[in-house]
C-alpha positions in Angstrom: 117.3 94.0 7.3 113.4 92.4 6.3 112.5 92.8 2.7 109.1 94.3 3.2 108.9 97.8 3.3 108.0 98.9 6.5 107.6 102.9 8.3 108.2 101.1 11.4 111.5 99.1 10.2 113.7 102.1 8.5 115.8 99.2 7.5 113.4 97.5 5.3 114.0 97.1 1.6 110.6 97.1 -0.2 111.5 94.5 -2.7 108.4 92.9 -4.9 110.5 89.9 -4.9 113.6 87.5 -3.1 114.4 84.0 -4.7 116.7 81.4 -2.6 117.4 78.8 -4.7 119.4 75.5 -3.7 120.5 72.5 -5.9 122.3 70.3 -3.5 123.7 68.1 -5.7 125.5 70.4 -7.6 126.2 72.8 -4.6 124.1 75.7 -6.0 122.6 78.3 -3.7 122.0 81.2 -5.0 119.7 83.9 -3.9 117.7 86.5 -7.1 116.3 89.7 -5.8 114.3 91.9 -7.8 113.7 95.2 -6.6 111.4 97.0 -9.5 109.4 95.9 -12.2 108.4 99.5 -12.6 110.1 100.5 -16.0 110.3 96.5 -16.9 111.7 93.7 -17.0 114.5 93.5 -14.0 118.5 93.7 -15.0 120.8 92.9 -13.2 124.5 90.6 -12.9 124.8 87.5 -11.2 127.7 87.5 -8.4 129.9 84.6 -7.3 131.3 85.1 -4.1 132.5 83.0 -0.6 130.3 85.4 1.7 130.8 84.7 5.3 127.1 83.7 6.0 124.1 83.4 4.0 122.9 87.0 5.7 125.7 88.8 4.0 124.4 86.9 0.8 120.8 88.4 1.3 122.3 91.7 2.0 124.6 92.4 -0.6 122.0 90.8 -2.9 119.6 93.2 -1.9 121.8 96.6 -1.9 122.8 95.7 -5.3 119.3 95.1 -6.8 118.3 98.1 -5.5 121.2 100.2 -6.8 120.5 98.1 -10.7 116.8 99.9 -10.5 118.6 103.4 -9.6 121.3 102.4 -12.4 118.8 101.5 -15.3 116.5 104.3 -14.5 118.9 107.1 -14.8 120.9 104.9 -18.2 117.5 105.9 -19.5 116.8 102.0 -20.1 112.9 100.8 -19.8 114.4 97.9 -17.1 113.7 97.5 -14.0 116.4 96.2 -10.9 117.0 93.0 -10.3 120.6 91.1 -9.1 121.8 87.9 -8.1 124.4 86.1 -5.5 125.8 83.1 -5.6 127.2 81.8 -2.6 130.4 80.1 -2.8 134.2 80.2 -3.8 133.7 80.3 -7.9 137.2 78.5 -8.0 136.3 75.5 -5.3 133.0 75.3 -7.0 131.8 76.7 -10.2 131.0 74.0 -12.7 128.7 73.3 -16.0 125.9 71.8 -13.8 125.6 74.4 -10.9 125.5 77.3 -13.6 122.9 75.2 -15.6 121.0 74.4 -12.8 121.1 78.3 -11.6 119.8 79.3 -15.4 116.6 76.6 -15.1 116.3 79.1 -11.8 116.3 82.4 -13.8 113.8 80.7 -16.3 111.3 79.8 -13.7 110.8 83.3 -13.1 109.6 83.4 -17.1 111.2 87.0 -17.6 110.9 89.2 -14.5 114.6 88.8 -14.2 117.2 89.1 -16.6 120.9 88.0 -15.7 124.4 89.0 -16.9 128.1 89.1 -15.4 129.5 90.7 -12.8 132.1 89.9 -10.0 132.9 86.0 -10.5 130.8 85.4 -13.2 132.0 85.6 -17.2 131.3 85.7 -20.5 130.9 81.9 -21.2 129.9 81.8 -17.9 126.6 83.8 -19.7 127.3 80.8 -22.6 126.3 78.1 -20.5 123.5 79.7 -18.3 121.9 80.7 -21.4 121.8 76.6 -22.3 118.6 76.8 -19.6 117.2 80.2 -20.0 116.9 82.7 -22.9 116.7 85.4 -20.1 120.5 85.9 -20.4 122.9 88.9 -21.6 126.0 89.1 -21.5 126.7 86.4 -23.9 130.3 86.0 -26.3 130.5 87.5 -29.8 130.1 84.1 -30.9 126.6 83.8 -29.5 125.8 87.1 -30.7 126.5 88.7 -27.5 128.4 91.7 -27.3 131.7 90.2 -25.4 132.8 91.8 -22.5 130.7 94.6 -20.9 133.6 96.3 -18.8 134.8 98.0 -22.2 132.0 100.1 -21.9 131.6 100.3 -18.0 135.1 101.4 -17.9 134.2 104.1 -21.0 131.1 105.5 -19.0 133.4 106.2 -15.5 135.5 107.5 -17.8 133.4 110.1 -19.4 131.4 110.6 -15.9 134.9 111.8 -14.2 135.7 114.1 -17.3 131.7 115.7 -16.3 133.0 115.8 -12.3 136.5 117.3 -13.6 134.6 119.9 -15.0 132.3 120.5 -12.3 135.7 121.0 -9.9 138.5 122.5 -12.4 136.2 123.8 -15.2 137.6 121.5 -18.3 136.4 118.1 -19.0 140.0 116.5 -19.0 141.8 114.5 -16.7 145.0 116.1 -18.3 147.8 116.9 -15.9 145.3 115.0 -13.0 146.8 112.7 -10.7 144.0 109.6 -10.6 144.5 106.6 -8.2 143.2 103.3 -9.5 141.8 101.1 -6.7 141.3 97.6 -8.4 143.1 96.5 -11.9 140.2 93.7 -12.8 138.3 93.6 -15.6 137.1 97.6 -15.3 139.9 99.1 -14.1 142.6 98.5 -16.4 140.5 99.7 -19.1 140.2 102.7 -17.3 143.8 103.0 -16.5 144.3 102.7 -20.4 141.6 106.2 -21.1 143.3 107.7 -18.7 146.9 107.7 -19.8 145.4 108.5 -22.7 143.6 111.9 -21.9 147.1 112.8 -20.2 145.9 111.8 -16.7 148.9 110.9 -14.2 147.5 107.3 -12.7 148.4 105.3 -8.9 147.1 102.2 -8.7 146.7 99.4 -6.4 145.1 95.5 -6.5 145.5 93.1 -3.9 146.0 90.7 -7.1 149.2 89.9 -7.8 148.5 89.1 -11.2 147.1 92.6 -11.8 149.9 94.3 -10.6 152.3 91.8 -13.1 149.5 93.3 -16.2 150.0 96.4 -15.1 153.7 96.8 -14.7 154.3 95.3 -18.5 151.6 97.4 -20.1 151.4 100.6 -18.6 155.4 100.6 -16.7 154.5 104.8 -15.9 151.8 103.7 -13.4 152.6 104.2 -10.2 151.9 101.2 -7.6 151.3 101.5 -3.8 150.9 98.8 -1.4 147.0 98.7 -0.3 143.9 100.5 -0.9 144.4 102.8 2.5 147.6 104.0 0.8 145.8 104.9 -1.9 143.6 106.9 -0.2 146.0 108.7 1.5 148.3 109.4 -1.4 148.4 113.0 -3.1 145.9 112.8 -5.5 143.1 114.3 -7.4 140.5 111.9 -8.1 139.7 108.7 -6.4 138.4 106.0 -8.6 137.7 102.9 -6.4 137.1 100.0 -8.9 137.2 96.7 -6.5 134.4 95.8 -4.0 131.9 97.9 -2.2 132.3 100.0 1.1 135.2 102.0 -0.3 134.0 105.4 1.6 133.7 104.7 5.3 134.1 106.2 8.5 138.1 105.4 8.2 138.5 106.4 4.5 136.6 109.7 3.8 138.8 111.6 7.0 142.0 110.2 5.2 141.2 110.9 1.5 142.8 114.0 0.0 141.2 113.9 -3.4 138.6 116.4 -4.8 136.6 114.2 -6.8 135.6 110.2 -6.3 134.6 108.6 -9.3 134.9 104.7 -9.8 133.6 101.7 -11.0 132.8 99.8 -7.8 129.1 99.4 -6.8 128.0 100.5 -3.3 131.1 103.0 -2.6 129.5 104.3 0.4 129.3 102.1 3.5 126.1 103.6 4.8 123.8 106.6 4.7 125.3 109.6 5.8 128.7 108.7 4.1 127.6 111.2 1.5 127.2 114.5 3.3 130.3 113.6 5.2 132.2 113.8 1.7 130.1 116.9 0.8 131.3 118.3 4.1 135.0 117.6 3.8 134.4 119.5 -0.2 134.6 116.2 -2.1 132.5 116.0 -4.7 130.9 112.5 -5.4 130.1 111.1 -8.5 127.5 108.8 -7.8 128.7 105.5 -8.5 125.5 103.5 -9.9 125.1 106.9 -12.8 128.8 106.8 -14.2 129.4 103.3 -14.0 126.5 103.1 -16.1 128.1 101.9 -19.4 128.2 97.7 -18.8 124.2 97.8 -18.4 123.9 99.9 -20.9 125.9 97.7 -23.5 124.1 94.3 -21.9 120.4 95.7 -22.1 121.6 97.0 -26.1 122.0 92.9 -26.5 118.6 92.3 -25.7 117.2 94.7 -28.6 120.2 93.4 -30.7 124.0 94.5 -30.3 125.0 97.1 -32.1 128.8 98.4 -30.2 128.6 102.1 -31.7 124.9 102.4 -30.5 125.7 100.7 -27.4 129.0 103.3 -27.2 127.1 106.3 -28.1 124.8 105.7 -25.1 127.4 105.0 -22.7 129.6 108.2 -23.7 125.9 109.9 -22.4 126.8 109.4 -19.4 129.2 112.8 -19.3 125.7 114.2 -19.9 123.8 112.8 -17.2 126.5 113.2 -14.4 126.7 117.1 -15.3 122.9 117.3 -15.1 122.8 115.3 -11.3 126.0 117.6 -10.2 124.2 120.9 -11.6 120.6 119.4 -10.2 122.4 118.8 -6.9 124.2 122.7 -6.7 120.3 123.8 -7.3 119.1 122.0 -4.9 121.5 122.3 -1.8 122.1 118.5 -1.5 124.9 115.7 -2.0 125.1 114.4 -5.4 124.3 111.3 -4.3 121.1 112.4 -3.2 120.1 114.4 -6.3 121.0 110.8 -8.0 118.1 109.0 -6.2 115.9 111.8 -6.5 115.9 112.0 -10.3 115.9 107.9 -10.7 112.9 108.1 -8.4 111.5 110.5 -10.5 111.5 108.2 -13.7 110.3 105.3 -12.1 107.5 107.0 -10.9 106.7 108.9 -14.2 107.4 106.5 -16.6 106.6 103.9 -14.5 102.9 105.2 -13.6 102.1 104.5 -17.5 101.9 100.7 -17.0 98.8 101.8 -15.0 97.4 102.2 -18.3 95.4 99.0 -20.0 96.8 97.4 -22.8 94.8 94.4 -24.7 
């Protein structure tokens, strides 16, 4: 995979920009990759993760700043796509200095690049980063952040399965639904919770045991299976993968029984193509960087100034934006997924043409 774009290397990325950055004495390596400045200013979370190599590092930093300019173009937000990895086991080696020392990185790049959380990374994670760069969201009520972005992340996938529910069954409710759960972090018990609540019927899994305690003392009608391929195979109606990438795969999509996948997790399809195979087998696909929408959108409300029922009115906009891709799709004759890119390319394009024009 190179980072130039290239016609003669269909694997290249066409990134404007890829940071390593390495403080040895704290153990920091971390690599910042900002896809598009087009609509401004790149967004994106910081990851914290034991990668096998410092390839997988580049790649996954690369998929997901590419997928954060998709995401922020079609939230409507005037940011552009940025992400960042962290290589390493946050429990073995996350400390005060290696987070400081990563926010004196982010504040080198004097605002192409604006961090938040994401997997292994938290809110006072955001607290002490921010000590070395004011190009940080994310932050704790106390801070005048808005706290924990998966409230809203888990409300957007929410209201973007109600839109695919309709698309399918004709009625925005999960009612009467049987939804399996894969992942009870910090999205997907908040999801479990709107989905009880709308009536739905929910299976979960999580390779955390401590998830699966949560779980069985606050919501004891859930039904647990053992692993992430049982889910998949189980009798459901919606699949809503909320863990890691890679979800839908040559292995998975044959065995999944559901109508409709929509989840929380970024990168749910392992690789091109993984799309029409779901369109083939009648599975419609909620694309996953346009209905898990909602954490961006309450992180880039931070920036202007929180406000949570602006910042919720937004994300609930999401029901709005996934029935627009999924009718734009229909017209069209494609996957959902592609109608997605199409209409985020669109944008950028558009809006992002405008910078062409001089200002003083």
């Amino acid at each position: 995979m190179g980072v130039f774009a290239s016609t003669e290397d269909p694997g290249s990325t066409g990134h404007e920009q890829v940071v390593f950055c390495q403080d040895k004495q704290s153990g920091l390596k971390a690599i910042i990759g900002i896809y598009s400045t087009a609509l401004g200013p790149a967004l994106g979370g910081t990851r914290f993760y034991p990668y096998a190599s410092e390839d997988d590092a580049l790649a996954d930093v690369l998929d997901l700043s590419r997928g954060m300019a998709y995401k922020n173009a079609l939230a409507g937000l005037d940011l552009g796509g940025g992400k960042a990895v962290i290589w390493g086991d946050p429990e073995q080696i996350k400390s005060e200095a290696l987070l400081r020392a990563y926010g004196r990185f982010v504040e080198s790049l004097a605002g192409r690049y604006y961090t938040a959380c994401d997997v292994g990374t938290y809110v006072a994670d955001m607290d002490v980063i921010a000590r070395e760069t004011s190009y940080v969201t994310g932050r704790s009520v106390e801070y005048g952040g808005a706290g924990d972005s998966s409230i809203l992340t888990a409300w957007g996938v929410f209201h973007g399965m109600r839109a695919a529910a309709e698309h399918v069954w004709g009625t925005p409710s999960l009612a009467g639904r049987r939804v399996g759960v894969a992942g009870l972090g910090k999205v997907g018990k908040y999801l479990t919770g709107h989905l009880l609540d709308d009536g739905a019927e929910v299976v979960a899994t999580d390779v955390n045991p401590k998830a699966l305690k949560w779980v069985r003392a606050t919501h004891p009608q859930v039904a647990l299976v053992d692993d992430a391929a049982a889910l998949v195979a189980a009798d459901i109606d919606v699949y809503a993968p909320c863990a890691l990438g890679g979800a839908l795969n040559d292995d998975t999509v044959p065995a999944l029984r559901a109508k409709v996948v929509a989840g929380a997790a970024n990168n749910q399809l392992a690789h091109p193509g993984i799309e029409k195979l779901l369109a083939d087998r009648g599975v419609l696909y909620a694309p996953d960087y346009v209905v898990n929408a909602g954490g961006v959108i309450q992180v880039a409300d931070e920036i202007e100034g929180f406000n949570f029922d602006r910042a919720k009115l937004r994300a609930t906009r999401i029901y709005d934006t996934t029935r627009e891709i999924l009718r734009l799709a229909d017209d069209e004759g494609v996957p959902p997924a592609v109608a997605a890119d199409r209409l985020a390319e669109r944008r950028m394009a558009e809006v992002g043409r405008l910078r062409t024009i001089h200002l003083r």
